[in-house]
DSSP file (Angstrom, degrees, kcal/mol; ACC not computed):
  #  RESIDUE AA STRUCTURE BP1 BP2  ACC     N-H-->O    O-->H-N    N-H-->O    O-->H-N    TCO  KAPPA ALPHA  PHI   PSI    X-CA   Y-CA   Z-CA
    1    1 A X              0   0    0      0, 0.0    16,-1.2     0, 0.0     2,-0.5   0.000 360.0 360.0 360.0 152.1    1.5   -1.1   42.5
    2    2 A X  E     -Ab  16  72A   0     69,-2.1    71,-0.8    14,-0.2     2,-0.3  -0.902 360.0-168.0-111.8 144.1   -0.2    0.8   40.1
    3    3 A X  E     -Ab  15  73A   0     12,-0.6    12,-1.9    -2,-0.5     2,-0.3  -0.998  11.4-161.2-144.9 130.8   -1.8    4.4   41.0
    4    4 A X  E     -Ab  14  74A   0     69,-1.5    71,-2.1    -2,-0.3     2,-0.4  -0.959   3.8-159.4 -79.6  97.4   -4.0    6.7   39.4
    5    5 A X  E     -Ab  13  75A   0      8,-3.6     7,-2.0    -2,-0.3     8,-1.8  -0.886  22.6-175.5-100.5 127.4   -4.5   10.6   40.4
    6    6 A X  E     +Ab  11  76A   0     69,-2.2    71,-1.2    -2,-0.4     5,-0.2  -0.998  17.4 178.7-127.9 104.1   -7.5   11.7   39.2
    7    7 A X        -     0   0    0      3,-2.3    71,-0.1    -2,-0.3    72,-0.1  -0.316  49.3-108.5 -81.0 160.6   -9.2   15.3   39.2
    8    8 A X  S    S+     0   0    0     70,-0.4     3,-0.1    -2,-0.1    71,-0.1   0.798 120.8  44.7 -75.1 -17.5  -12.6   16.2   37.7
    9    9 A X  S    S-     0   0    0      1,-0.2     2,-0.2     0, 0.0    70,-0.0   0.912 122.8 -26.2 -68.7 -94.4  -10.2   18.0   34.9
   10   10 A X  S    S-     0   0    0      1,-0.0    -3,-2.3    -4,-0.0     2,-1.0  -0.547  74.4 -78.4-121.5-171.1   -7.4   15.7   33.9
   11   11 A X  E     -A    6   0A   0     -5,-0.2    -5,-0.2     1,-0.2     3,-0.2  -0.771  33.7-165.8-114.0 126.8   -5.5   13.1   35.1
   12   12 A X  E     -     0   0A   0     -7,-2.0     2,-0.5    -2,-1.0    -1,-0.2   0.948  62.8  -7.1 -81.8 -48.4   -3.1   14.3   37.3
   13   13 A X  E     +A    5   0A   0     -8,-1.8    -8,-3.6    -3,-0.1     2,-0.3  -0.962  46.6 179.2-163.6 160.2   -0.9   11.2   37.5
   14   14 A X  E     +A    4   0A   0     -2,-0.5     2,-0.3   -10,-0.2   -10,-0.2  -0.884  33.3  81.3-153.5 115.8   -0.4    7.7   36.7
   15   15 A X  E     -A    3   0A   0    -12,-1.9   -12,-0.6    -2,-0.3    -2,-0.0  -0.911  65.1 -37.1 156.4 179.4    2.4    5.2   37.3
   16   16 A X  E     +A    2   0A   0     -2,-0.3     2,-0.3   -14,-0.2   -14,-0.2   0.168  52.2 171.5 -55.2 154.8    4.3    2.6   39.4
   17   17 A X        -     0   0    0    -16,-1.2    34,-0.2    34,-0.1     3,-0.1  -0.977  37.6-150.4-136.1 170.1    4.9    3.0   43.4
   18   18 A X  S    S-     0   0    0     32,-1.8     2,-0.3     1,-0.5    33,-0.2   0.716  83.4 -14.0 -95.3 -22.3    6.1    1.4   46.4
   19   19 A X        -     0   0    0     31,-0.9    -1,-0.5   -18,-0.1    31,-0.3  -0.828  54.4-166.8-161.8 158.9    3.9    3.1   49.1
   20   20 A X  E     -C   31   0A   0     11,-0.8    11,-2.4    -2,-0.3     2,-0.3  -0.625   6.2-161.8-162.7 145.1    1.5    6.3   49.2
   21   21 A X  E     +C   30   0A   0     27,-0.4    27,-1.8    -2,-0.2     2,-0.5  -0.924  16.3 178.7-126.3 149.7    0.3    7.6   52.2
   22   22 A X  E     -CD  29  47A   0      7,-3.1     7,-1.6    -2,-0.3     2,-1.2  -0.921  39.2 -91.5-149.5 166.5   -2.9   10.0   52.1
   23   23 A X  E     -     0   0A   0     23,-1.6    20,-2.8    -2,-0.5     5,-0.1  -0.327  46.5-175.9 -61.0  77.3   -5.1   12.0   54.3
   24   24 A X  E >   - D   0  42A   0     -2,-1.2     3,-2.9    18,-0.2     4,-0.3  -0.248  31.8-112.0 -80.4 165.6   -8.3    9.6   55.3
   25   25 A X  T 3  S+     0   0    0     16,-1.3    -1,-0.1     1,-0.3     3,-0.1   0.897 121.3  40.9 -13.2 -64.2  -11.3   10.8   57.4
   26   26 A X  T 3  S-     0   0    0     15,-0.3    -1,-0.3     1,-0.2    -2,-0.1   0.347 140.2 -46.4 -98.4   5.1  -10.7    9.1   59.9
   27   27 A X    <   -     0   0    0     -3,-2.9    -1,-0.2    -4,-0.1    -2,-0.2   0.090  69.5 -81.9 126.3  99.9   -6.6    9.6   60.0
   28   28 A X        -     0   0    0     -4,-0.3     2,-0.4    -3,-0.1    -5,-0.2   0.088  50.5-170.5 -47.9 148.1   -4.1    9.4   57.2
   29   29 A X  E     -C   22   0A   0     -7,-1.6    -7,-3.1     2,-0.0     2,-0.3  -0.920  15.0-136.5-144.9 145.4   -3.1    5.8   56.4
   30   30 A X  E     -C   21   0A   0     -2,-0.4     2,-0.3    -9,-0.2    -9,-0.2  -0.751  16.5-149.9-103.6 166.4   -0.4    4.4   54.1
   31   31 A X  E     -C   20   0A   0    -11,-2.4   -11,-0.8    -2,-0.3     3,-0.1  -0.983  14.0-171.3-148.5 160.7   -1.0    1.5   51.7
   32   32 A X        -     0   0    0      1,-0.4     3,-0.3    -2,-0.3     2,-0.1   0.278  39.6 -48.9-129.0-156.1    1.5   -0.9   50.7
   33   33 A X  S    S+     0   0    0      1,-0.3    -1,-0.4   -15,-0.1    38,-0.0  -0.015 127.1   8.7 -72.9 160.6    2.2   -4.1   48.0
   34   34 A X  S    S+     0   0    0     -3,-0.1    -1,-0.3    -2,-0.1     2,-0.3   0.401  93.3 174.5  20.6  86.7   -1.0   -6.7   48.4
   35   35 A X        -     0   0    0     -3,-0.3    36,-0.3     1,-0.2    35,-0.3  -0.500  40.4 -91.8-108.0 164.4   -3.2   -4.2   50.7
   36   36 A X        -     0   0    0     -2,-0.3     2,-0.6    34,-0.1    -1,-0.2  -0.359  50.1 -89.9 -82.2 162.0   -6.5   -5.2   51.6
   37   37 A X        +     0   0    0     -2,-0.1     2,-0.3    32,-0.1    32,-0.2  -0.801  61.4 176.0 -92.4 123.5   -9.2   -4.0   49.2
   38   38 A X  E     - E   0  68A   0     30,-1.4    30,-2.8    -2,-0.6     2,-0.4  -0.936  24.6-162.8-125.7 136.8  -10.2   -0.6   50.8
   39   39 A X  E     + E   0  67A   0     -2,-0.3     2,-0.3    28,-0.2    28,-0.2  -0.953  27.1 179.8-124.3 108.2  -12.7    2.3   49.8
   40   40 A X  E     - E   0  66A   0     26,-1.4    26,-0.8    -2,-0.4    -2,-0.0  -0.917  37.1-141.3-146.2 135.3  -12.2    5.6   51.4
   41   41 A X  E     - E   0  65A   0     -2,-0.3   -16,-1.3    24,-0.2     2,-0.3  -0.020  34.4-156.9 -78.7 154.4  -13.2    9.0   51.8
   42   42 A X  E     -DE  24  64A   0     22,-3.0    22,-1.3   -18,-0.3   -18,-0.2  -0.992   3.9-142.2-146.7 144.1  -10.1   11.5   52.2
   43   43 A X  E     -     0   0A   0    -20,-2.8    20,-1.2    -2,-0.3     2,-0.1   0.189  46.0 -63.8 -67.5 177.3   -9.5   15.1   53.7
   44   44 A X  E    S+ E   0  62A   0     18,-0.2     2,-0.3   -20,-0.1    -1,-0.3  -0.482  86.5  64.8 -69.8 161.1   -7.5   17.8   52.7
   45   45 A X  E    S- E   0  61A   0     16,-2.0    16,-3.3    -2,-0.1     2,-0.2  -0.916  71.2  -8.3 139.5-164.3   -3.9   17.1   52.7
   46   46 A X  E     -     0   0A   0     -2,-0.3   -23,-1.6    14,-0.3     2,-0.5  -0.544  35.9-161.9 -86.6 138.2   -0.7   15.6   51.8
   47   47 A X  E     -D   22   0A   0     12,-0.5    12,-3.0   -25,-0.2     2,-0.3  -0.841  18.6-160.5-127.7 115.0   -0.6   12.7   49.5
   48   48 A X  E     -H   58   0B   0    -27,-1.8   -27,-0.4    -2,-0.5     2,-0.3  -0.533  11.3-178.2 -49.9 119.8    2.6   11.1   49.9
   49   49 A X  E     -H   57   0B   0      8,-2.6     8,-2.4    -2,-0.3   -29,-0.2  -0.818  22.0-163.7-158.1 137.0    4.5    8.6   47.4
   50   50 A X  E     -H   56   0B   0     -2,-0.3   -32,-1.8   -31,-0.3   -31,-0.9  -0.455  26.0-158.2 -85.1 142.5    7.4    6.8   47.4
   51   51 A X    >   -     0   0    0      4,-2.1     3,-3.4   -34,-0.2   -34,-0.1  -0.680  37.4 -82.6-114.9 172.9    8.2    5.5   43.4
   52   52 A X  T 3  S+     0   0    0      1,-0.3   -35,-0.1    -2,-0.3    -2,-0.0   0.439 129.8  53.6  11.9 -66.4   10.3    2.8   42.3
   53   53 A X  T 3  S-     0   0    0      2,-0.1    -1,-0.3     0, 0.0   -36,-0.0  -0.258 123.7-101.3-131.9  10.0   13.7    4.2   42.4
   54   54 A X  S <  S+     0   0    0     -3,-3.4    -2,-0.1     1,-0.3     2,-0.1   0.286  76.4 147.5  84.4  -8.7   12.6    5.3   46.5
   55   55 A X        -     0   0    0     -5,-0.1    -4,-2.1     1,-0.0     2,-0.4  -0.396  40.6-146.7 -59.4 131.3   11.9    9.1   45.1
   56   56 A X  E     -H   50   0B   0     -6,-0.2     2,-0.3    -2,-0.1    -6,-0.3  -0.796  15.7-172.8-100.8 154.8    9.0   10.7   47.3
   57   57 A X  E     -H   49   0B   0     -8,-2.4    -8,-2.6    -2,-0.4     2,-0.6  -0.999  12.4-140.8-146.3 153.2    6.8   13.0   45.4
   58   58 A X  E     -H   48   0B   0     -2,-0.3     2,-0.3   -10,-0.2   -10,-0.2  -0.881  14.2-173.1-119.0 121.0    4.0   15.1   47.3
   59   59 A X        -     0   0    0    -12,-3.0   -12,-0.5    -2,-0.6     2,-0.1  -0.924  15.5-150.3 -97.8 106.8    0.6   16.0   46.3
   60   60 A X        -     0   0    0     -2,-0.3    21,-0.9   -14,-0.2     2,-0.3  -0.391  25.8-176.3 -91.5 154.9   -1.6   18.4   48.2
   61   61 A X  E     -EF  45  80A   0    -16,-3.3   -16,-2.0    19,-0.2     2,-0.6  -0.968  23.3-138.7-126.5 151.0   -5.4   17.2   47.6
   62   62 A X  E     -E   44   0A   0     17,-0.8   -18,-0.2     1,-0.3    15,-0.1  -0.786  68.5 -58.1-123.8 105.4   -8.6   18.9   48.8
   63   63 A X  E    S+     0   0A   0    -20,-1.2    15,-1.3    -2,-0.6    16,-0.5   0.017  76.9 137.5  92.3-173.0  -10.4   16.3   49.7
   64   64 A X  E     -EG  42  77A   0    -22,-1.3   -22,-3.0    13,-0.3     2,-0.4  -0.948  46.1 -84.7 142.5-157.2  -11.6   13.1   47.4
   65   65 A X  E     -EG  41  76A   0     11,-0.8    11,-1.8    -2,-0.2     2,-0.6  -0.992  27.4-155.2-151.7 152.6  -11.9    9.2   47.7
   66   66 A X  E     -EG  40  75A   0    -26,-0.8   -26,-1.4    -2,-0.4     2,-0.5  -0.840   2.4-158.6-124.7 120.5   -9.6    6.8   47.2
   67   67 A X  E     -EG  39  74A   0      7,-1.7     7,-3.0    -2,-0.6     2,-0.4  -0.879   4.4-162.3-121.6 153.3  -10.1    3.0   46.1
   68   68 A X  E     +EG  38  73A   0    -30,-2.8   -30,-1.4    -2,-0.5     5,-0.3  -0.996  29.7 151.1-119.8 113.4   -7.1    0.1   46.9
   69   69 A X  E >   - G   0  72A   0      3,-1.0     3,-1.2    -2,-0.4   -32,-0.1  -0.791  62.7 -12.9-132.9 107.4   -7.7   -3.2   44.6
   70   70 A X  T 3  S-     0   0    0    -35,-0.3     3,-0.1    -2,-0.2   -34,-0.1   0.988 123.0 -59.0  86.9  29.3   -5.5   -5.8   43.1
   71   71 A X  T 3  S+     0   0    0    -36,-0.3   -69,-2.1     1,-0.1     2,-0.5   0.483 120.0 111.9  23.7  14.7   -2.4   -3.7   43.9
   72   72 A X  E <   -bG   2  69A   0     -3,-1.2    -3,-1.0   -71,-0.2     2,-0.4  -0.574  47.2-173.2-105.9-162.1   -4.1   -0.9   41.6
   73   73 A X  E     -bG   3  68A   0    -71,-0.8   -69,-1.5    -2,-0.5     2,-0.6  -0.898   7.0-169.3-176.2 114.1   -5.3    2.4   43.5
   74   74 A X  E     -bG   4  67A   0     -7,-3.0    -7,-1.7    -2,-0.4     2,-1.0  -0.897   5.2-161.3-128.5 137.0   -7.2    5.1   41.9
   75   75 A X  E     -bG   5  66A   0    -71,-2.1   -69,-2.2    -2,-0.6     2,-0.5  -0.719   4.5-164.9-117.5 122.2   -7.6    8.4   43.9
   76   76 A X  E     -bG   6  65A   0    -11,-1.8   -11,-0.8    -2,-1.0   -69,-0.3  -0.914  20.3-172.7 -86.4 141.2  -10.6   10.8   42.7
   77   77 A X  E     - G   0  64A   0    -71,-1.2   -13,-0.3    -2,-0.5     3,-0.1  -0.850  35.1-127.0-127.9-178.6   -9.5   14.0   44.5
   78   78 A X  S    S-     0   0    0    -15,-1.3     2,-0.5     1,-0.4   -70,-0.4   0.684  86.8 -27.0-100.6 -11.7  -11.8   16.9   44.5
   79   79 A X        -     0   0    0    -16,-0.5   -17,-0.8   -72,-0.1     2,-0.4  -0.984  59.7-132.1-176.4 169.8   -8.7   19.1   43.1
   80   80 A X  B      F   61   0A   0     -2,-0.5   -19,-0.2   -19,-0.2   -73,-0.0  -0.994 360.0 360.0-142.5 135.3   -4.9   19.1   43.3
   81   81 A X              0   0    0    -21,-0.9   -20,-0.1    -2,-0.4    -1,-0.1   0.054 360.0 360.0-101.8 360.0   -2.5   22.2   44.2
């Protein structure tokens, strides 16, 4: 899958995964290979992701929205630590 982190400043990151799991509204939720197409508002918090090569790397976000289509994922957040 391909994934986009996205700030109202730059683009925070961009490239391959196996998984990320990130803070929704409702209750953080991972998504995976062929996910359903999802649009959802997200909290402060962790965004988790596993790459490639099984390496996790951690983002902390506050707050954003996140959309899952096609295997690609693009994440808006409202700012990244």
């Amino acid at each position: 899958m391909k994934i986009e982190i996205i700030t109202p400043e730059k683009k925070v990151f961009e490239g391959d995964i196996k998984s990320v799991r990130v803070p929704g509204k409702k209750g953080s939720f991972q998504v995976l290979k062929d996910h359903a197409p999802i649009v959802s508002t997200l909290e402060n918090g962790q965004v988790i992701m596993v790459d490639m090569d099984g390496k996790e790397s951690t983002f902390e976000i506050n707050g954003g929205v996140i959309e899952v289509k096609a295997n690609k994922i693009i994440l808006l957040a409202d700012s990244v630590k």
